[in-house]
ZADO-1210 file (C-alpha; in nm, 4 decimals, padded with zeros to 6 digits):
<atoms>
<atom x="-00.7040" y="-02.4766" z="-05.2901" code="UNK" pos="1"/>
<atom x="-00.6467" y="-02.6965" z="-05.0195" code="UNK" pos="2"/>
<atom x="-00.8897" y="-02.8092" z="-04.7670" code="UNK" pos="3"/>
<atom x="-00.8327" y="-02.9237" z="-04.4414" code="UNK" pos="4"/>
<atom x="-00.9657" y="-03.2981" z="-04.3856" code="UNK" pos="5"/>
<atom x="-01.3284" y="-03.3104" z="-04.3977" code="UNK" pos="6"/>
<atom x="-01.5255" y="-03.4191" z="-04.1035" code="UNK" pos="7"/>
<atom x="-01.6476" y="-03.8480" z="-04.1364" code="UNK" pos="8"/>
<atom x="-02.0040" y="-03.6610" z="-04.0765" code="UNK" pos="9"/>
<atom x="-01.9624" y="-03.4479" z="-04.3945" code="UNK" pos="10"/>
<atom x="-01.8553" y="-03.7149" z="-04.6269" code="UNK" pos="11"/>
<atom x="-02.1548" y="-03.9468" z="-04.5014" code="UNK" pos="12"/>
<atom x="-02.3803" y="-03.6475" z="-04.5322" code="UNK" pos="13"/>
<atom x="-02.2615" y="-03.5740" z="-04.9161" code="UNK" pos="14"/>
<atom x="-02.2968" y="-03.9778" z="-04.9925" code="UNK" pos="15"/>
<atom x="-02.6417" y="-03.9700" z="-04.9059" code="UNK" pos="16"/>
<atom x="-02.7505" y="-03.6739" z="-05.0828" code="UNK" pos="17"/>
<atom x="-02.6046" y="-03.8240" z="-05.3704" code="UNK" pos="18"/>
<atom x="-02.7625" y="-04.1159" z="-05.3135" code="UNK" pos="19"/>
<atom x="-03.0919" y="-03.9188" z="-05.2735" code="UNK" pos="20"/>
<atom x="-03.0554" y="-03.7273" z="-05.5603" code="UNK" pos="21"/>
<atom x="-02.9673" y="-04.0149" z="-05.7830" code="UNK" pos="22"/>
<atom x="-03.2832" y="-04.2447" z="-05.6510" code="UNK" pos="23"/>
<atom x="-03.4914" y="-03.8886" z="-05.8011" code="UNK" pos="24"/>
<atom x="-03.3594" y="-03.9697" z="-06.1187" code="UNK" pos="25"/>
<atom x="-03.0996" y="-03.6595" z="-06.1667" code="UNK" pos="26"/>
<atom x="-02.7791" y="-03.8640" z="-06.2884" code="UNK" pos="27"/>
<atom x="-02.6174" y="-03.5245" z="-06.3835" code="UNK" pos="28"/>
<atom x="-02.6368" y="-03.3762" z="-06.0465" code="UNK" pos="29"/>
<atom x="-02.5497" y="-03.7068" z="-05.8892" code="UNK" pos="30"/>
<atom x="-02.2905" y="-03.8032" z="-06.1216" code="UNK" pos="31"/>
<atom x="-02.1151" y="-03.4752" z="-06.0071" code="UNK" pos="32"/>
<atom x="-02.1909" y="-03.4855" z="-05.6270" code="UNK" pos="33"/>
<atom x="-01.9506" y="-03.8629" z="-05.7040" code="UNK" pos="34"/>
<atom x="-01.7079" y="-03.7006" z="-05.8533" code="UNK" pos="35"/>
<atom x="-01.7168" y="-03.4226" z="-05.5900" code="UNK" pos="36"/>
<atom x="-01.6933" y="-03.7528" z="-05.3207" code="UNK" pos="37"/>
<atom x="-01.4134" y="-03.9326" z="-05.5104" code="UNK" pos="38"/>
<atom x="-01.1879" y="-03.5769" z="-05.5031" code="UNK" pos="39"/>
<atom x="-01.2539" y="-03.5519" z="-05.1535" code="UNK" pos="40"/>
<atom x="-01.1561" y="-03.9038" z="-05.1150" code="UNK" pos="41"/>
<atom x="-00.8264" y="-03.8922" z="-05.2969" code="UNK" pos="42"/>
<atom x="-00.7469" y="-03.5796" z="-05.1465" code="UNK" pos="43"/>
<atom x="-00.7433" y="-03.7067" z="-04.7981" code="UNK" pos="44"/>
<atom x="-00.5484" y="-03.9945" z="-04.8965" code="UNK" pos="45"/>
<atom x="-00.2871" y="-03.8120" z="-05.0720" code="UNK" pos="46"/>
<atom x="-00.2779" y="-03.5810" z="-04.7758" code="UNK" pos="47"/>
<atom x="-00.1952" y="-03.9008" z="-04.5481" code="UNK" pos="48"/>
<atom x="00.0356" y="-04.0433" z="-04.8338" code="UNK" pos="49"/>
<atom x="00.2438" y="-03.7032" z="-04.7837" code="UNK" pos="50"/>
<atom x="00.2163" y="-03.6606" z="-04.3798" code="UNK" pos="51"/>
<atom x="00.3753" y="-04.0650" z="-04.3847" code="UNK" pos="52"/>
<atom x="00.6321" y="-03.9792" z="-04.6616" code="UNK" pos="53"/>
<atom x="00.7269" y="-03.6642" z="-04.4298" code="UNK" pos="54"/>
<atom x="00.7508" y="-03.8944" z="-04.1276" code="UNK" pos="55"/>
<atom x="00.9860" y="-04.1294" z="-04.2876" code="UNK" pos="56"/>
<atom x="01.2233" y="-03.9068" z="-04.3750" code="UNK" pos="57"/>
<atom x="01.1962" y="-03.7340" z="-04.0290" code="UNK" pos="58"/>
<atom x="01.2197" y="-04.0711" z="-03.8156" code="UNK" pos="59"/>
<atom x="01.5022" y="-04.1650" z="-04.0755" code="UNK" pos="60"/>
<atom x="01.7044" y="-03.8837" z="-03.8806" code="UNK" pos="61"/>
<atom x="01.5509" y="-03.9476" z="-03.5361" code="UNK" pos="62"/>
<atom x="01.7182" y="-04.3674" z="-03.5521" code="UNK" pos="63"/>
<atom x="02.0340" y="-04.3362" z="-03.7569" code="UNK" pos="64"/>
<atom x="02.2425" y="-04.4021" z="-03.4381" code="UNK" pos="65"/>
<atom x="01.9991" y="-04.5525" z="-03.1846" code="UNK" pos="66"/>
<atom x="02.1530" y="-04.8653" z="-03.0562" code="UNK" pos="67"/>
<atom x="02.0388" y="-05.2393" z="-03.1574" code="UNK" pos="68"/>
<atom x="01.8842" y="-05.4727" z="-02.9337" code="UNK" pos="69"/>
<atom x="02.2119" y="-05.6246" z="-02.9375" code="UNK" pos="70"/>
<atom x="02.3767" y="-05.3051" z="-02.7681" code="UNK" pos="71"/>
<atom x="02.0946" y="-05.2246" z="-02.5194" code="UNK" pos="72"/>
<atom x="02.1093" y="-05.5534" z="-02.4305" code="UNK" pos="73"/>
<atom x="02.4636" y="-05.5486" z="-02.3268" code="UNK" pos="74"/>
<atom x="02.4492" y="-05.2416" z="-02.1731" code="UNK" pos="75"/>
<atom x="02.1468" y="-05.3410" z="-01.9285" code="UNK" pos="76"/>
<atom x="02.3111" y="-05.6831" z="-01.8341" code="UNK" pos="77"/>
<atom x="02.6149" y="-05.6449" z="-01.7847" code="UNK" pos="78"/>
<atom x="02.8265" y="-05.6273" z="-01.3958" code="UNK" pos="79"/>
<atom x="02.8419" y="-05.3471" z="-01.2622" code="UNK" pos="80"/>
<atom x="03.2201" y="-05.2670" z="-01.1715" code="UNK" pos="81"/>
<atom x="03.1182" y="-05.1212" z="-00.8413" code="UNK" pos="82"/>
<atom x="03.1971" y="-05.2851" z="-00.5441" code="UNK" pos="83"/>
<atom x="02.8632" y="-05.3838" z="-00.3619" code="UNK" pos="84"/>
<atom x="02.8414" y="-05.2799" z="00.0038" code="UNK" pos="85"/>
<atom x="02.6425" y="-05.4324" z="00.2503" code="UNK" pos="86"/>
<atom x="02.4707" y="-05.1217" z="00.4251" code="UNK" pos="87"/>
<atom x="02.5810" y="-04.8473" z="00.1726" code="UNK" pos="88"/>
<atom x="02.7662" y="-04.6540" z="00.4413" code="UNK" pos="89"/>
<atom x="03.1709" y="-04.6255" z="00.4319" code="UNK" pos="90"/>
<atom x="03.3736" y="-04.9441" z="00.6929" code="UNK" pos="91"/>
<atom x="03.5590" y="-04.7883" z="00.9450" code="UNK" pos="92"/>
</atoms>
């Protein structure tokens, strides 16, 4: 079952109540409200782990043959091989 990420809120919310519930003495419940935290946790970062793994493989496509510095560089400095003209109309 997959959930979609949980909102900040929620996870503040459920470390409270185990907080709360642990500071009334019930270690059962509140050892299993941290366990329920720590999946929730994990989850969400495996979820990003995947998403980044995903993007790397999809940007490894996007800049296999973008030019180098190098190359842009050239391109944007060198002459132009057009003659200039003074007005930009035609001499007659």
């Amino acid at each position: 079952m997959v959930c979609q990420p949980p909102y900040p809120k929620s996870l503040l919310a459920l470390r409270r109540l185990r907080d709360e519930v642990t500071g009334r003495g019930d270690q059962c419940l509140g050892l299993l409200l941290a366990g329920v935290e720590l999946y929730t946790s994990v989850g969400r970062e495996m979820e990003l782990l995947e998403i980044m793994r995903q993007f790397a493989h999809d940007a490894q496509e996007m800049v296999r043959n973008t030019p180098t510095v190098a190359e842009l560089q050239r391109l944007y400095e060198r002459e132009d091989p057009r003659p200039e003209s003074g007005t930009g109309t035609a001499d007659r």
